[in-house]
C-alpha positions, 0 to 999 in steps of 0.5 A, a space after each residue: 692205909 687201904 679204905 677196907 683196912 680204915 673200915 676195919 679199924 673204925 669197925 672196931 673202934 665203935 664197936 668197943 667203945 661207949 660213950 658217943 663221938 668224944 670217946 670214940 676220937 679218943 680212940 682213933 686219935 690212939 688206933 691212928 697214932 699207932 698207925 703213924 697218922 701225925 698229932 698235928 692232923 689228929 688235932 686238925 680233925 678234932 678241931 673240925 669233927 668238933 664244929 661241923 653240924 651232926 655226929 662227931 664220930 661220923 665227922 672224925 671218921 670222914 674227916 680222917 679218912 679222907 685225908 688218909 685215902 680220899 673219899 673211899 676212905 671216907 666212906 669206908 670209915 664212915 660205914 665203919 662207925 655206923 655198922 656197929 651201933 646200928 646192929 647193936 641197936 637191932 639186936 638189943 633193944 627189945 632186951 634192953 626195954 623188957 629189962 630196963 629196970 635191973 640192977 644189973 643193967 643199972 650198974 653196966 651202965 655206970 661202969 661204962 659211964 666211969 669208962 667214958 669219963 675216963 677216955 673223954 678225961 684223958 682226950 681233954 688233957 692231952 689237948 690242955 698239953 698240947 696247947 697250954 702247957 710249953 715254952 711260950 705256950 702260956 700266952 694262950 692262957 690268956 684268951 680262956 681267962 678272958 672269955 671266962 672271965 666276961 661270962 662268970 663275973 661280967 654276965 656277958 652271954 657267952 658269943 660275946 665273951 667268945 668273940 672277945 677271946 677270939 678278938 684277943 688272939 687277934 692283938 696278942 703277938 704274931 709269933 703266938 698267935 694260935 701256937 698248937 
């Protein structure tokens, strides 16, 4: 894909979709899977859009666009997350603040409240599938329990109980270790 079309592609996305970064890489996990970008790189973006510092829509559009066509795709995806939301935000606002108390605006907000649920829903599911759920997969169970299992009965803080699951990927066998 050419940086201009990767600008377009994200221009669309952001311009469509409500709900901040999550739903908007569920989107672009769906826009760049039909364009042929594999899962496994999909996923790879996920994961770091995730952990880095700042905006996850911005993270995954740069991080997606650099793999697919360097830095200018990564610029040119970037501008296209970011021109949408900031026009919106230029024209609406002062419509938004003079009508903040109708019910209308109230039950448009709830409608797309029920829409971000269900695309962050669907990202969340098809990550649980892809990592949990297959033959020899189930060992990956195993770290989730723990970590849940130190924070909710044991009362550890939460880095800690991480580390321990972190730590317990470690000694698990080689053969499953971070199977994805």
């Amino acid at each position: 894909m050419s940086p201009m079309a990767l600008f377009f592609m994200f221009f669309k996305i952001s311009a469509v979709t409500f709900g901040g970064g999550i739903a908007i890489l569920a989107m672009a996990k769906t826009e760049l899977g039909k364009r042929g970008f594999p899962d496994e790189d999909m996923s790879e973006v996920a994961a770091l859009a995730t952990s880095m510092p700042g905006p996850i829509a911005t993270s995954s559009a740069w991080l997606a666009g650099r793999k697919i066509a360097g830095i200018p795709g990564a610029l040119a995806s970037v501008a296209g997350i970011l021109v949408p939301p900031f026009t919106a935000i230029l024209i609406l606002s002062g419509f938004v603040m003079s009508h903040r108390d109708s019910a209308l605006l109230a039950a448009f907000f709830k409608g797309v409240l029920c829409a971000v649920a269900a695309l962050v829903a669907s990202l969340v599911w098809g990550e649980v599938k892809r990592s949990l759920i297959g033959k020899g997969r189930w060992i990956n169970v195993l770290p989730y329990a723990l970590v849940i299992s130190l924070i909710l009965w044991a009362g550890l803080h939460p880095l800690v109980a991480m580390a321990c699951g972190v730590g317990l990927r470690f000694v698990l066998p080689e053969g499953n270790r971070w199977n994805c």
